[in-house]
N, C-alpha and C positions, 0 to 999 in steps of 0.2 A: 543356468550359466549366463553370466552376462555375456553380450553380447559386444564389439569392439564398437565404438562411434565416429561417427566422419568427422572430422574438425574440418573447419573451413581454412581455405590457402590463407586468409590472412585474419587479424579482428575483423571484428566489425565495428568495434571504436578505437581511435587511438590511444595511445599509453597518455598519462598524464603530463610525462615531461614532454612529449613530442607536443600536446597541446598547448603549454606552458610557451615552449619556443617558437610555436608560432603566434600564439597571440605578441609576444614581446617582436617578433620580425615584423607585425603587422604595423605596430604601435611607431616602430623606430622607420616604416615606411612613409607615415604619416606625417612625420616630423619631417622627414626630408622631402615632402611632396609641400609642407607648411615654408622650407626655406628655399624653395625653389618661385613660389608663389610669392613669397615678400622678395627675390631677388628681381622678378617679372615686373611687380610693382613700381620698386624704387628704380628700375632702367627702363622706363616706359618713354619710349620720346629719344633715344641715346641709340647712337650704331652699334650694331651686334657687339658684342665681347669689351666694349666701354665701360670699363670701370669695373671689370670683373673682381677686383682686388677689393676696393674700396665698396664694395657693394655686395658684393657675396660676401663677404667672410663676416662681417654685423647679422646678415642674412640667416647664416647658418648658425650663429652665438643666440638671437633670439628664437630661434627653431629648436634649439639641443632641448629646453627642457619639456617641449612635446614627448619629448623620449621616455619620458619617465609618468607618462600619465596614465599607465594602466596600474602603476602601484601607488600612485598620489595623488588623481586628479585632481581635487579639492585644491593643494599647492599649487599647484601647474595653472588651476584656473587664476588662482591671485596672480601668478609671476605674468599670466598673460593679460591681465588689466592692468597691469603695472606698467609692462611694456606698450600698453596702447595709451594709457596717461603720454607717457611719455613722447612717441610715436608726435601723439597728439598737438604737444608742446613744441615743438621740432617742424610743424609742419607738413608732417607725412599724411601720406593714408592712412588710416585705419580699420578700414573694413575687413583687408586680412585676417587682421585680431578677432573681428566680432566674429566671423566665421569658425574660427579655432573655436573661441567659446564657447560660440553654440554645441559645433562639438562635442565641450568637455561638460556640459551642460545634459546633453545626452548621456554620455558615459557618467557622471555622478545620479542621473536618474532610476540607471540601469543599477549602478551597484552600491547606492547610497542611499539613508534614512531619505523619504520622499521631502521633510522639513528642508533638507542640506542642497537636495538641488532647488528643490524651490526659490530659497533665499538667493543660490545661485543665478537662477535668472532674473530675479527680480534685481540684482546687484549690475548684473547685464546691462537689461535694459535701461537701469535708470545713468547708469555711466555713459552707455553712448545717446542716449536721448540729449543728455547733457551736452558731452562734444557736437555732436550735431547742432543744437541750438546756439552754444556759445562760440564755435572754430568753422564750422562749414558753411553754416547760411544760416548770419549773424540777424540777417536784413527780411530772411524771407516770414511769410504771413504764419499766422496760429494755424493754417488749414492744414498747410505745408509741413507744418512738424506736427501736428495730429496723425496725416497720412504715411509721413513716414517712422513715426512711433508705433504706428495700427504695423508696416510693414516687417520692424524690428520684431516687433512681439508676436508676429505673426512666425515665424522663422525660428524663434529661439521655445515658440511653443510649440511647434514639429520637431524640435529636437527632443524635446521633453518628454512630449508625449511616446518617441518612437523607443527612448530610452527606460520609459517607464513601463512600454510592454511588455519591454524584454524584461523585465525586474519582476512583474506579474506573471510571464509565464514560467518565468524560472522557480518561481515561489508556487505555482501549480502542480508542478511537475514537483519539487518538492515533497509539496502535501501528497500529493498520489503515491509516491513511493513510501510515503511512511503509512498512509490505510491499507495500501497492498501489504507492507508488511507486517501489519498489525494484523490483515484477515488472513494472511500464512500461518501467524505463529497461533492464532486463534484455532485456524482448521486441522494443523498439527496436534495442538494440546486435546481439540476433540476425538481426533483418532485414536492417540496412543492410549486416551483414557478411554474410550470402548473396546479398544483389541486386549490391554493392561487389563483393566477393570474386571471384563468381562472371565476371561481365564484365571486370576488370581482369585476370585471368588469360589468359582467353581472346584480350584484345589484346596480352599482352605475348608471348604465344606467337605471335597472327599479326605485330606488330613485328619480334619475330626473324625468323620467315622469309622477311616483305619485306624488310629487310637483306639476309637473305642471296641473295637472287635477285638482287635489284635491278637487275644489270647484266647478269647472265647470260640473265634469264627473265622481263623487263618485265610479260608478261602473267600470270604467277603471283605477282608482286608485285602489280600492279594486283587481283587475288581478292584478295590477302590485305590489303588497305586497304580492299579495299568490304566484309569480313568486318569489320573495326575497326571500320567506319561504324557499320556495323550494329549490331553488338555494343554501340557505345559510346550510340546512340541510345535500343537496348532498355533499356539501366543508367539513362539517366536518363528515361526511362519509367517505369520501377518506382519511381525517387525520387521522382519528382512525383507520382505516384498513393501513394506514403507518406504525403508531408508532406500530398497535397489529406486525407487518413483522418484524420490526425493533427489537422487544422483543424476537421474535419468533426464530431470526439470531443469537441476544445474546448468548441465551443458546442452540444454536445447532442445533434448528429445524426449518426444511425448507430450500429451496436451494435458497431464496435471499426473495428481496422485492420489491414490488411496479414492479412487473412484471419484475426483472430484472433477477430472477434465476428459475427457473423450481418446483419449491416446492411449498409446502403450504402458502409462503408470498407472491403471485402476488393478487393482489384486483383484485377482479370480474368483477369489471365494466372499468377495464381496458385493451382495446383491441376493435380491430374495430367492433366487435359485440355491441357496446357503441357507436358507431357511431348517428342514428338514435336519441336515445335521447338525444346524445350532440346536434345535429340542432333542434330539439325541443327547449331547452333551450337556442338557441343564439336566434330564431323565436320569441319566446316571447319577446327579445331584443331588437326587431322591425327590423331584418338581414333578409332576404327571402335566405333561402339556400336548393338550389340544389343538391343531392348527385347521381353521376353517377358511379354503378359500371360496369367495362368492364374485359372479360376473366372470368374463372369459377371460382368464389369464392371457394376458401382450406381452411383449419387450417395452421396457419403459426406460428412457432416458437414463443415461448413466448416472448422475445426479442425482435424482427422484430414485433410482434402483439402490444407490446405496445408502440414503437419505433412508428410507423404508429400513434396513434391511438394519442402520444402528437403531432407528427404534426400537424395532422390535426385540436387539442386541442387548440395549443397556434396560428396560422394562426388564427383560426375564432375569440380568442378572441381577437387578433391585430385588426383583421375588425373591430369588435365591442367596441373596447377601442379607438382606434387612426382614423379611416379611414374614419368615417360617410356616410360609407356605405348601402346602401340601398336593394343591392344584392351579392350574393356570390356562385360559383359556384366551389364543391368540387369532383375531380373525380380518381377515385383508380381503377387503371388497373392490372390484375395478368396478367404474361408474363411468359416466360422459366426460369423459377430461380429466380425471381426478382419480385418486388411491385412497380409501381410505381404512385406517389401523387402527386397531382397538385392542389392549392387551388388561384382560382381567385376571387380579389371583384372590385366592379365597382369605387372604393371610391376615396378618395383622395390621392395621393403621388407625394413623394419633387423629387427631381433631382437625379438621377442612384446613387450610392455611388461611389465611386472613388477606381480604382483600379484592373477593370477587366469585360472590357465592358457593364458596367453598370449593373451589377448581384453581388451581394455584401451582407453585413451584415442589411443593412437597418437601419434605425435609427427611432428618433422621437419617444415619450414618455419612457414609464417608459419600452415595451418591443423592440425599435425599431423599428418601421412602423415608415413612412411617410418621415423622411428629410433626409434618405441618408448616417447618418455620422459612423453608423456601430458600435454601443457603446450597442447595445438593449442585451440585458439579455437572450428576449425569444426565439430573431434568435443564437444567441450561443450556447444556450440549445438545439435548434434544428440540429444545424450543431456538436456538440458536439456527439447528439445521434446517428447521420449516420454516420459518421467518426468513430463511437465507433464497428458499425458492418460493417465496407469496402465498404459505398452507397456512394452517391453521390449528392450533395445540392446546392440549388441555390435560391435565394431571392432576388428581388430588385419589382422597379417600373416597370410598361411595358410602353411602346410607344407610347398607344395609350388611358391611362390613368387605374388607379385602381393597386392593388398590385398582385404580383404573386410568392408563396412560392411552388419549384417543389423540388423532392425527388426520389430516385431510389434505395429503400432497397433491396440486394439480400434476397433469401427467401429459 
């Protein structure tokens, strides 16, 4: 039964539009901090409240289009070189401007092709370089406009740069969220096809044999339906103990699923302590499986416990799907640090796979056992999960006939 979950008093992030309206509250702050600052400017020298007419309200007309620079910086940056051209012509300061710029210089770094602000500050700097040279200090030495060209471009390359991290981390954080959801749906599609895989196999083997008795041997039909039952119960067992992890993730609780994180989403029956009745249910499949354990049986890492526990899951049901197998011989050794799994059956297999002295992906059916060509689902699944914690895997045909799937999980 599930159980109810705490929701926290409030998000943890805001809604989109509360974000929305405050970025545009910030933006429209900034613009009226821009015409407070060019008002400060042009009444520098002038008694309080002198000319507040005549001087604020140009003020505030050259500040409005700051307004609109979190949906059009690129524009806003030209209206605001226009207005320092201008500015410029007139007489005025113009350092106001360069500061806006930089600014907007910053914000096109952060959220524009890096070409677009670039050309941006280079448009910058070479604009007021200009004014400065030809309106400011017409007279003064090449040293003078070197030094204060080094300090232009000093300035508008802190903008740049500061604008450009945010555009790099945002594009990090990006990328992360799309490999986490790429190793989600990856570790999903592993599950369902060893809890899926594993039990449909197993009934389509007892289906055939209830066929085939049916008339002849009611009462080994009759096993071989209550094995289906079975089977087909424990399958959606494990499904609904998936999707409960999977729900459980959503809203916060729990430290993964299907045995993959440490919390209350790993299933029960998942983990080599499941051993025992997984060969029970291949047994009734008509497989004879031998389980040998060597070394002193520990608790091993949730990971590693149920890493272990689909090999040896999707191996037996390869025997049992593909291999026409008769015997099977599974043996798990604990060593200094490490687990390691060997799963032999006597059956039948195609020719080495190609590509690494005949130890390979395996092929043939729907999980890869038997021909070799290395396309199987269930050996990828498998080499996917020891690769996922730094073991080591190996699957092909043996030598001397039957298949052999070995594993070496540190632990």
């Amino acid at each position: 039964m599930d159980r109810a979950l705490p929701r926290p008093p409030w998000p943890s992030r805001l809604p989109t539009g509360v974000r929305s309206a405050a970025r545009s509250a910030l933006t429209w702050c900034a613009a009226a901090l821009f015409a407070l600052l060019l008002f400060a400017v042009t009444s520098a020298g002038t008694p309080p409240l002198t000319g507040l007419g005549a001087r604020g309200l140009p003020a505030v007309l050259l500040a409005l289009p700051v307004g609109a620079a979190r949906r059009r910086p690129a524009a806003v940056f030209g209206v605001l070189l226009a207005e320092s051209c201008a500015a410029a012509a007139l007489g005025a300061r113009t350092w106001p401007f360069f500061l806006a710029a930089a600014a907007l210089v910053g914000v096109l770094a952060a959220t524009r092709p890096p070409r677009t602000a670039l050309a941006a500050a280079g448009a910058e700097l070479a604009l007021w370089s200009a004014q400065w040279w030809t309106a400011a200090h017409p007279n003064d030495g090449l040293s003078d406009f070197l030094s204060t060209s080094a300090a232009l471009a000093a300035a508008v390359a802190i903008a740049w740069l500061a604008g450009n991290s945010l555009r790099q981390q945002r594009e990090y954080a990006t990328a992360r969220r799309a490999q986490e959801l790429t190793a989600e749906r990856l570790r999903i599609a592993r599950e369902v096809h060893d809890t899926v895989a594993h039990g449909l196999g197993v009934i389509a083997i007892q289906a055939g044999a209830a066929q085939l008795v049916l008339d002849a041997r009611p009462a080994d039909a009759r096993t071989a339906l209550a094995a289906i039952e079975t089977t087909s119960r424990e399958s959606l067992a494990g499904l609904r103990r998936m999707l409960v992890a999977l729900r459980r993730t959503d809203t916060g609780d729990g430290g993964g699923w299907g045995g993959c994180g440490d919390g209350g989403g790993r299933a029960a029956d998942v983990g080599l302590e499941a051993v025992e009745r997984l060969t029970g249910t291949v047994e009734r499949a008509g497989v004879r499986v031998e389980v040998h354990w060597e070394g002193e049986r520990r608790p091993l890492p949730p990971e590693a416990d149920t890493a272990a526990f689909r090999i040896v899951q999707e191996s037996l049901t390869n025997t049992v799907r593909h291999s026409g197998a008769r015997h099977c011989r599974v043996r798990l050794r604990y060593g200094e640090g490490t687990l390691a799994i060997e799963v032999v059956d006597d059956g039948r297999a195609g020719p080495p796979a190609e590509g690494g002295n005949g130890i390979g992906n395996g092929g043939g059916g729907e999980s890869g056992v038997g021909t070799g060509l290395g396309t199987g689902l269930g050996i990828a699944g498998m080499r996917e999960r020891v690769a996922l914690l730094g073991g080591r895997f190996a699957a092909g045909p043996r030598p001397g006939g039957g298949y052999r799937v070995a594993a070496e999980l540190p632990v």
